[in-house]
Backbone as JSON Lines, residues from 0, in Angstrom:
{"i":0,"aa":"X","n":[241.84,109.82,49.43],"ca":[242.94,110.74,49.54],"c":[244.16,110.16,48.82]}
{"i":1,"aa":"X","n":[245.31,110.94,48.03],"ca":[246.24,110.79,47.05],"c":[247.29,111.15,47.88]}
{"i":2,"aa":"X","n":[248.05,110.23,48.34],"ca":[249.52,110.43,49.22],"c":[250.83,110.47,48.36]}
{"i":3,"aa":"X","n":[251.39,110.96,48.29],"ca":[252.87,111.0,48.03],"c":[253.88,110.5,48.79]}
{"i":4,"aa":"X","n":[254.63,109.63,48.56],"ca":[255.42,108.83,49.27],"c":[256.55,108.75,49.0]}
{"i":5,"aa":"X","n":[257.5,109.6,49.23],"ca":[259.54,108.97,49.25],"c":[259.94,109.01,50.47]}
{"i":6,"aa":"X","n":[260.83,108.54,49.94],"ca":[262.19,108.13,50.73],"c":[263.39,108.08,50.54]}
{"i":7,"aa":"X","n":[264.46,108.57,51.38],"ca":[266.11,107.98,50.51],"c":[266.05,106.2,51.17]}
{"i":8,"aa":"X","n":[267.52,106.04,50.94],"ca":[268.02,105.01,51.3],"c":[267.54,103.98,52.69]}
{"i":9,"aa":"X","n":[267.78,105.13,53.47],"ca":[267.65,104.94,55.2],"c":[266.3,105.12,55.39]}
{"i":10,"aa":"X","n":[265.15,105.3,54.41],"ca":[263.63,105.06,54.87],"c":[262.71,104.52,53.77]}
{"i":11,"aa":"X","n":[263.34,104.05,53.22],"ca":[263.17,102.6,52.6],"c":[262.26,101.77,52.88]}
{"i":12,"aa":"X","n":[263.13,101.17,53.62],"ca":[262.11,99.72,54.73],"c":[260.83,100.47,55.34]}
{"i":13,"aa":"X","n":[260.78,101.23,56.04],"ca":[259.98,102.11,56.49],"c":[258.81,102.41,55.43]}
{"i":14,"aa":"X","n":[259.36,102.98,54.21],"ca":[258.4,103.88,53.57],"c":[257.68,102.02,52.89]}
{"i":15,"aa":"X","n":[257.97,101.33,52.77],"ca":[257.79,99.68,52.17],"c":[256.69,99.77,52.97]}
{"i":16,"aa":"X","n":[257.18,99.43,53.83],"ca":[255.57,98.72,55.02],"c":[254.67,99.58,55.41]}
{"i":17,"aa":"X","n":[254.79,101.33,55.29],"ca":[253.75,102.02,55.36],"c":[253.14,102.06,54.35]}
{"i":18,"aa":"X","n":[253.2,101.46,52.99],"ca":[252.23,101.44,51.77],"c":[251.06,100.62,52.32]}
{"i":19,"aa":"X","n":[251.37,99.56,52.8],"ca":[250.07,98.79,53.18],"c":[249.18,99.67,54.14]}
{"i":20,"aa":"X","n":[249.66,100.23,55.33],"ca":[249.07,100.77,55.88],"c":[248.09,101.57,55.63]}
{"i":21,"aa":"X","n":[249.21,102.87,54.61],"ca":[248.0,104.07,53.7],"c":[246.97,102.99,53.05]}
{"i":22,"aa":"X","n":[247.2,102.16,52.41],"ca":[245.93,101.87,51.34],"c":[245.12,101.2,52.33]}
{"i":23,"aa":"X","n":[245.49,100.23,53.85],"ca":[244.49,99.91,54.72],"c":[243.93,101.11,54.96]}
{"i":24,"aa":"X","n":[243.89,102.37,54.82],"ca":[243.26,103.61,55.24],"c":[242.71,103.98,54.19]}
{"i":25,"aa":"X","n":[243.28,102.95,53.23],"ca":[242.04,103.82,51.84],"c":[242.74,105.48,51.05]}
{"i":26,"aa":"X","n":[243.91,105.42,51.37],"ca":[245.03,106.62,50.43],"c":[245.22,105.09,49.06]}
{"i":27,"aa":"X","n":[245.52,106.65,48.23],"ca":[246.13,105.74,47.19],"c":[247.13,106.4,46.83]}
{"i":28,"aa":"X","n":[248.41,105.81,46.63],"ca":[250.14,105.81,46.94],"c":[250.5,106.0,45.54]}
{"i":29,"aa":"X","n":[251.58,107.19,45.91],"ca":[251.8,107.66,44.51],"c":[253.4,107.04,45.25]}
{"i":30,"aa":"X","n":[254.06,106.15,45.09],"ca":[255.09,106.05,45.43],"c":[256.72,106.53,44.63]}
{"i":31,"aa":"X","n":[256.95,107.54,45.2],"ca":[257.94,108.46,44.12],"c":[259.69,107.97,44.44]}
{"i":32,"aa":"X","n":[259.66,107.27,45.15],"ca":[261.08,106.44,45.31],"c":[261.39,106.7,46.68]}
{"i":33,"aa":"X","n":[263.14,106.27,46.48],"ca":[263.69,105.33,46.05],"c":[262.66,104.35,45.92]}
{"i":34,"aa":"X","n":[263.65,102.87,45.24],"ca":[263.19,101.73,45.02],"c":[264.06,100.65,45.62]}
{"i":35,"aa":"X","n":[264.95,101.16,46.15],"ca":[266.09,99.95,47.17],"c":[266.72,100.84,47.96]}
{"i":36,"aa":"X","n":[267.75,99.66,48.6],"ca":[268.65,101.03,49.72],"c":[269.86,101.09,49.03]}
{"i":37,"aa":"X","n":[270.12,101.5,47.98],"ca":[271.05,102.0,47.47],"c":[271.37,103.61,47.82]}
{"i":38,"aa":"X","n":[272.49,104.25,48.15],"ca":[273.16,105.52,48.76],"c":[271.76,106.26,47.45]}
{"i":39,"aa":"X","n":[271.09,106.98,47.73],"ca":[270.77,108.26,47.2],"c":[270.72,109.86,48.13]}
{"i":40,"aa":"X","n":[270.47,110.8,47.5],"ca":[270.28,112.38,48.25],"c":[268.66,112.39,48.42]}
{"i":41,"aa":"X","n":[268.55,112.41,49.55],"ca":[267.47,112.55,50.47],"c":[266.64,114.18,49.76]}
{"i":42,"aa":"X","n":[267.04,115.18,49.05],"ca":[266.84,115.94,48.86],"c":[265.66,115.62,47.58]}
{"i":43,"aa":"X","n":[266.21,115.0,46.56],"ca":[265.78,114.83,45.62],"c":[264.31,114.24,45.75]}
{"i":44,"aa":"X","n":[264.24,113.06,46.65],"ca":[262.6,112.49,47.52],"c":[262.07,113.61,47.64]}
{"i":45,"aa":"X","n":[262.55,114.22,48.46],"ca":[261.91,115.54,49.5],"c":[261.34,116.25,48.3]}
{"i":46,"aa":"X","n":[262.36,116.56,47.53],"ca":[261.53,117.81,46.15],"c":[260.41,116.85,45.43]}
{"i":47,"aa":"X","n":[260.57,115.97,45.29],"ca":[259.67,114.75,44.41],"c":[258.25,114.98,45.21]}
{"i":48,"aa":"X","n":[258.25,114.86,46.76],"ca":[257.0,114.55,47.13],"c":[256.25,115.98,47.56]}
{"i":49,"aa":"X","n":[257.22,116.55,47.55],"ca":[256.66,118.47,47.82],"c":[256.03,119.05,46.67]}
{"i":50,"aa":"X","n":[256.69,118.49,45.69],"ca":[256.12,119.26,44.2],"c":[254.71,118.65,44.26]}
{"i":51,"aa":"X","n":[255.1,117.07,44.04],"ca":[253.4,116.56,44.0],"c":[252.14,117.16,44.74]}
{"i":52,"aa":"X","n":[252.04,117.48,46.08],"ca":[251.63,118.02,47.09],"c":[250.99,119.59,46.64]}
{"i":53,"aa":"X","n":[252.52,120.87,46.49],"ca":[252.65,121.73,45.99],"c":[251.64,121.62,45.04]}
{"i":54,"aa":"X","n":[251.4,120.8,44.0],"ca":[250.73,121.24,42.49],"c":[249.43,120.7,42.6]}
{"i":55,"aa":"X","n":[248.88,120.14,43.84],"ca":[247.84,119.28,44.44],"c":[247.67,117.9,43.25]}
{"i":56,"aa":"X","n":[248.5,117.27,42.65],"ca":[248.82,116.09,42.74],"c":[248.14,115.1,43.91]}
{"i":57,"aa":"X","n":[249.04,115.12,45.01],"ca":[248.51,114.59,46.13],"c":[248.08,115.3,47.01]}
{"i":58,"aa":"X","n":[247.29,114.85,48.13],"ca":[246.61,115.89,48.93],"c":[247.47,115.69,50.06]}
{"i":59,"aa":"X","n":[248.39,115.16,50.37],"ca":[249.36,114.97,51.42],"c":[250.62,114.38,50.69]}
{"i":60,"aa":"X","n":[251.15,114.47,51.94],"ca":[252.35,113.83,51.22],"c":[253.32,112.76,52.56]}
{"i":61,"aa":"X","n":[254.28,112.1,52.56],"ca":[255.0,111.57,53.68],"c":[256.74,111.61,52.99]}
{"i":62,"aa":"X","n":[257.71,111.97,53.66],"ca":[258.51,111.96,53.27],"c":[259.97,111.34,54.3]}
{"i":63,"aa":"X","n":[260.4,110.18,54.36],"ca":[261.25,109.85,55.3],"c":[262.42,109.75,54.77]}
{"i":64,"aa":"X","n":[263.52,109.7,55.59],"ca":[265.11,109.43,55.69],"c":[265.31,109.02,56.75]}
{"i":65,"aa":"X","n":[266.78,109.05,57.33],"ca":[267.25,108.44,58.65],"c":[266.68,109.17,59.64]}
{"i":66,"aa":"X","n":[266.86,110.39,60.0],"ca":[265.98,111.03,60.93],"c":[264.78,112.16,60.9]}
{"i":67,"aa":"X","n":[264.4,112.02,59.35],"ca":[263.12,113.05,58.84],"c":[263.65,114.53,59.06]}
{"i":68,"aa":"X","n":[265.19,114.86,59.82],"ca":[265.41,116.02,59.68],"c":[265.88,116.69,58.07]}
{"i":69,"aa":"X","n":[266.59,116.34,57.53],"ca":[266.95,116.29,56.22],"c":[265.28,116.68,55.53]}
{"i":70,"aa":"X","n":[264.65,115.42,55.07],"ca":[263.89,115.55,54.18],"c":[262.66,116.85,54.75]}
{"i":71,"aa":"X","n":[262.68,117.33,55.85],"ca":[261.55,118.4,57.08],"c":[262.21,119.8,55.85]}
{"i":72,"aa":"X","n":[263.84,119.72,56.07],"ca":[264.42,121.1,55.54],"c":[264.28,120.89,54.03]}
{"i":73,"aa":"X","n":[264.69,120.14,53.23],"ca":[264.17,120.04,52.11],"c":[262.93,120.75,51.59]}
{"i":74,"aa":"X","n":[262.01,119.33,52.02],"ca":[260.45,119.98,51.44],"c":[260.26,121.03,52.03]}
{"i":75,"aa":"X","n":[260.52,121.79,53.3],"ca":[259.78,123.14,53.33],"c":[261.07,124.49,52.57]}
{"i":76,"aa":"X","n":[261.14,123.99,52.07],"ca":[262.06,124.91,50.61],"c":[261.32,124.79,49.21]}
{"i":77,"aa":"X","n":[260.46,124.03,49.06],"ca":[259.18,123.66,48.16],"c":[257.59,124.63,48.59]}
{"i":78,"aa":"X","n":[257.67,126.03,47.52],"ca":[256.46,126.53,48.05],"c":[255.38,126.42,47.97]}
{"i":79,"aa":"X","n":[254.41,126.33,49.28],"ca":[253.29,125.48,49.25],"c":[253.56,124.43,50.18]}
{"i":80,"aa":"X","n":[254.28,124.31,50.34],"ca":[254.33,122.95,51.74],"c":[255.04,123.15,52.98]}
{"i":81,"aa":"X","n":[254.19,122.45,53.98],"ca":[254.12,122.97,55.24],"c":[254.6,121.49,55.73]}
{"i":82,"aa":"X","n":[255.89,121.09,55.92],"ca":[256.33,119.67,56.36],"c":[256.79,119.74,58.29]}
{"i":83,"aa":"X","n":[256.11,118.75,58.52],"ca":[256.5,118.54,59.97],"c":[256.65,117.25,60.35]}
{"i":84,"aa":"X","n":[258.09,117.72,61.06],"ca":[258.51,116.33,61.46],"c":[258.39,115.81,62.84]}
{"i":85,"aa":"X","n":[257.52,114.58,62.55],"ca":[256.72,114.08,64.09],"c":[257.34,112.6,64.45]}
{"i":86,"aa":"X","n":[257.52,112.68,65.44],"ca":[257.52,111.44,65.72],"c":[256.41,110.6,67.04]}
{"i":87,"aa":"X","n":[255.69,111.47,67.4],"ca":[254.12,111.12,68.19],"c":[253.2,111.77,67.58]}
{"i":88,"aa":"X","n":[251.89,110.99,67.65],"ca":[250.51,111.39,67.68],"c":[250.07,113.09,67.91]}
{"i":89,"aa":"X","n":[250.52,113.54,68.9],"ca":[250.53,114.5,69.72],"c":[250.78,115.85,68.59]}
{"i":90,"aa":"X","n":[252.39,115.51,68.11],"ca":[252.73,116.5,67.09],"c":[251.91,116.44,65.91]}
{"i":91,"aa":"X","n":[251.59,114.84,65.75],"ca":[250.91,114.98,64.07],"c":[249.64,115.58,64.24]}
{"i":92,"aa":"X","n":[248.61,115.47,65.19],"ca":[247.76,116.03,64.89],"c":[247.93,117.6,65.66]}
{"i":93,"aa":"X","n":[248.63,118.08,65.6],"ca":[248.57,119.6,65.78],"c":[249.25,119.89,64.7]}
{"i":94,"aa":"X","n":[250.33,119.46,63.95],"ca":[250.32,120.01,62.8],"c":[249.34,119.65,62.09]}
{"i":95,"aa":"X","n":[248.84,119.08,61.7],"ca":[247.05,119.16,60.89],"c":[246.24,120.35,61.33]}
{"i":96,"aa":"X","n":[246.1,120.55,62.75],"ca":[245.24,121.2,63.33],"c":[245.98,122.46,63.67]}
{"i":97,"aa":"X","n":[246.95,122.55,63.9],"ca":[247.38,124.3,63.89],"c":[248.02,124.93,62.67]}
{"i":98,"aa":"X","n":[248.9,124.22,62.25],"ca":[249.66,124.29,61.25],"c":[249.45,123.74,59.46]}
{"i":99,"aa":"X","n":[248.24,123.38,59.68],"ca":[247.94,122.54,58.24],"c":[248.8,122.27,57.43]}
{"i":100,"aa":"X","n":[249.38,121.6,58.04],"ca":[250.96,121.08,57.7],"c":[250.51,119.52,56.51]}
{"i":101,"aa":"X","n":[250.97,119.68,55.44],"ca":[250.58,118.86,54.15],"c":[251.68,117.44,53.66]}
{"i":102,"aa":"X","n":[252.96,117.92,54.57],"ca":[253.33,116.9,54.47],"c":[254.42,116.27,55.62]}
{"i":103,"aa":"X","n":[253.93,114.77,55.68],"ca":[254.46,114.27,57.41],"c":[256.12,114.04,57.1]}
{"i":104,"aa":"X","n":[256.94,114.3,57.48],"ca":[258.19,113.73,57.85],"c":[258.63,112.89,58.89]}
{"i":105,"aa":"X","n":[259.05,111.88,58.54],"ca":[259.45,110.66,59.9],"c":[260.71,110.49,59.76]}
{"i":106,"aa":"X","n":[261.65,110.02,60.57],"ca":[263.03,109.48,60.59],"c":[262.99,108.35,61.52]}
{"i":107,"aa":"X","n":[263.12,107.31,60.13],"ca":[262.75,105.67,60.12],"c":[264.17,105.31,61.47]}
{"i":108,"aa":"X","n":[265.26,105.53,61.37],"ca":[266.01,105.38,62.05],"c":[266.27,106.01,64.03]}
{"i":109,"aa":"X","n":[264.18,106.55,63.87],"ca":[264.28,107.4,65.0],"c":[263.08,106.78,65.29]}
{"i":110,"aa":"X","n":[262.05,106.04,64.75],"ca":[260.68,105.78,65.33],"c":[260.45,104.1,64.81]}
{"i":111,"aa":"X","n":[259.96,103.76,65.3],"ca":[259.55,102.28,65.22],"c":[258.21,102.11,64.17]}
{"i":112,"aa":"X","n":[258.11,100.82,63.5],"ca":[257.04,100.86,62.76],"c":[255.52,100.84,63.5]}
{"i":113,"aa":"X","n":[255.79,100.25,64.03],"ca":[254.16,100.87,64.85],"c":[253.87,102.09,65.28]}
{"i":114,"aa":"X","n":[255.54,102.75,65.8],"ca":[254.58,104.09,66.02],"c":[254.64,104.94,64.56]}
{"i":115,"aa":"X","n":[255.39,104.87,64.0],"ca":[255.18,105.2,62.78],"c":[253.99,105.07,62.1]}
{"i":116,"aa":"X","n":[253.31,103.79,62.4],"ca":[252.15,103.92,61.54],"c":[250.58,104.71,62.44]}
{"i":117,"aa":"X","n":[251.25,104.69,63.55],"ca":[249.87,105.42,64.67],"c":[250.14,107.0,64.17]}
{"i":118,"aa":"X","n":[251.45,107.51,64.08],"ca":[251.81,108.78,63.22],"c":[251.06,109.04,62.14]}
{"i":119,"aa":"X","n":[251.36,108.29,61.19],"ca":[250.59,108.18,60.08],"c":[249.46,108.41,60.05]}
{"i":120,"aa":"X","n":[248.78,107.37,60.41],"ca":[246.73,107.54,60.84],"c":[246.47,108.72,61.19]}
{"i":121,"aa":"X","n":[247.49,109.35,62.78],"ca":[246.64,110.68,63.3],"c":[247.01,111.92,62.22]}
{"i":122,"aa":"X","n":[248.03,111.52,61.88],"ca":[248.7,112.41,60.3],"c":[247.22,112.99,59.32]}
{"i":123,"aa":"X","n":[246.96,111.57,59.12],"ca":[246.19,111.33,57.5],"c":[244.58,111.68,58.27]}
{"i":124,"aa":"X","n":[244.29,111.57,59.52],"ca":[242.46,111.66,60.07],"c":[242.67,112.65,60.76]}
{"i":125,"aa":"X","n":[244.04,113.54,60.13],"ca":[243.53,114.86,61.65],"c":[243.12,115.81,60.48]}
{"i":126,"aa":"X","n":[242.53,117.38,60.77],"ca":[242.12,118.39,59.55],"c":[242.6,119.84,60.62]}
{"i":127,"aa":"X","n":[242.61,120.55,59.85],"ca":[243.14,121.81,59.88],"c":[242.3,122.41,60.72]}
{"i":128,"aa":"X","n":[242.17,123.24,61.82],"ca":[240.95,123.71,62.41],"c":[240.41,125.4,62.28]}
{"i":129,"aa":"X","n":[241.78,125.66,61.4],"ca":[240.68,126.81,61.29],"c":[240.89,128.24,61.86]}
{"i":130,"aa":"X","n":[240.08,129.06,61.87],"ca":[240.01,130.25,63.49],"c":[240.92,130.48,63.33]}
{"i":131,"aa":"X","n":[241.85,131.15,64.43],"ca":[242.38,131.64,64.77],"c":[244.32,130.97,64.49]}
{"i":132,"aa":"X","n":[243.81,130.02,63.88],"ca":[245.53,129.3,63.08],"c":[245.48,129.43,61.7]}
{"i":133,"aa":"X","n":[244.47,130.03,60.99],"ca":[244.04,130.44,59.56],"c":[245.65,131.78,59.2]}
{"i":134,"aa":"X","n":[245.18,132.43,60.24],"ca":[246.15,133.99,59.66],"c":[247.62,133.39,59.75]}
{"i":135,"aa":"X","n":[247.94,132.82,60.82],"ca":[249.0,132.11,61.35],"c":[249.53,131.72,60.1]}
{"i":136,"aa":"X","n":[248.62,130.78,59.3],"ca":[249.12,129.47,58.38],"c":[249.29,130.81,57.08]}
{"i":137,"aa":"X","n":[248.56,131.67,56.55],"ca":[248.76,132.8,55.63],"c":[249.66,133.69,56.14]}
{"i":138,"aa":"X","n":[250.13,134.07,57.31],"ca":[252.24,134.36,57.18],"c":[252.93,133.75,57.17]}
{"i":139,"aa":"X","n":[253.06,132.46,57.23],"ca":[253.84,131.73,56.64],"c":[253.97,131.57,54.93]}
{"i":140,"aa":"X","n":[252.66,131.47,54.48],"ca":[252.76,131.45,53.27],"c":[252.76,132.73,52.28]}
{"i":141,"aa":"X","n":[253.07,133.74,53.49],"ca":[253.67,135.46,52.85],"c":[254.67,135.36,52.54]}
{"i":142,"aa":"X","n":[255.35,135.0,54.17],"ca":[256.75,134.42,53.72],"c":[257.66,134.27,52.55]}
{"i":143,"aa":"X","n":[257.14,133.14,51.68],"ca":[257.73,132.81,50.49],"c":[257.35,133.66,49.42]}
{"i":144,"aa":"X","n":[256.54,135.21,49.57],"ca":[256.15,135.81,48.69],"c":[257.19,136.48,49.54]}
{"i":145,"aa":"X","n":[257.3,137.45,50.46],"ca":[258.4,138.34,50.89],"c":[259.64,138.31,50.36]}
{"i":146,"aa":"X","n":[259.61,136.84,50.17],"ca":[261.43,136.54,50.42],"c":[262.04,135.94,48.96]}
{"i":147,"aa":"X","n":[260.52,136.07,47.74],"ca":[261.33,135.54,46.46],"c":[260.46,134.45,46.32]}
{"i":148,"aa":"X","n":[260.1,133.67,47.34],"ca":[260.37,132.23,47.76],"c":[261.47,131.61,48.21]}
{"i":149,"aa":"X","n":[260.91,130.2,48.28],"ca":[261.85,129.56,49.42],"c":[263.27,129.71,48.71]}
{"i":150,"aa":"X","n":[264.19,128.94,49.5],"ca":[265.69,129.18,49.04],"c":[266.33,130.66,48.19]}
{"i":151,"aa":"X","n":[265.16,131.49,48.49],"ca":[265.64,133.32,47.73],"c":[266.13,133.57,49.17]}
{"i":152,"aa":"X","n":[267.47,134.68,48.66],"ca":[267.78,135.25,50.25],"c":[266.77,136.51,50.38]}
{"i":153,"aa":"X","n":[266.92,136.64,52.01],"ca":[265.94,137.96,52.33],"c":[265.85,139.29,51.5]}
{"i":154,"aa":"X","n":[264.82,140.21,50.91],"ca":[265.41,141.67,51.14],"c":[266.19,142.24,51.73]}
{"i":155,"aa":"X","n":[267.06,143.1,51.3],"ca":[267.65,144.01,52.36],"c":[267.03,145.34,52.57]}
């Protein structure tokens, strides 16, 4: 599996030590920045690792900042990606499994590296299930046909 990996500033350190992790799982890391903690816009990651994802580049993606809220609103303004921001097991694998949600959001400044990386794992080994969250996951992705796409305002 082909992960996509940014970060701004504030998930940095974070997005650093989860490289080892993904490739202990056997992903191979497309790492799309930053490269230090120098001030950057969290936005710019977010579009970096959504597009990849979006164009199936990678088959997932992870995208952190200080509290994964930022980079959550970002990438799901990228159409084609379904970003959820988890900070337990619990959420990650139901977004896999209800939501086939493609790319994880964390906020390094909100979760610890261990659980971060138990996130990760149930993230990257959970799968989509299917049934009856199929139609679910295709209005959402009407959605961005209704509305222009993302960042278009509504019809009136």
């Amino acid at each position: 599996m082909r992960v996509a990996l940014g970060s701004d500033h504030a998930g940095f350190a974070l997005k650093e030590s989860l490289k080892e992790t993904l490739r202990a799982l056997g992903a191979e890391v497309d790492d799309l920045g930053t490269h230090d903690e120098t001030s950057v816009d969290y936005v710019d990651y977010a579009r970096r690792v959504g597009e990849e994802v979006a164009r199936g580049a990678a088959e997932r993606g992870i995208a952190i900042c200080g509290t994964g809220i930022g980079m959550s609103i970002a990438a799901n303004k990228v159409a084609g990606v379904r970003a959820a921001l988890c900070h337990e097991g619990y959420s990650a694998r139901h977004s896999r499994e209800h939501n086939d949600a493609n790319v994880l959001c964390l906020g390094a400044r909100v979760i610890g590296k261990e659980l971060a990386v138990e996130v990760v794992r149930v993230f990257l080994s959970s799968g989509f299930s299917g049934g009856r969250h199929r139609h679910r996951v295709e209005k959402i992705a009407a959605l961005e046909d209704s509305t222009g796409g993302p960042g278009s305002p509504a019809p009136r």
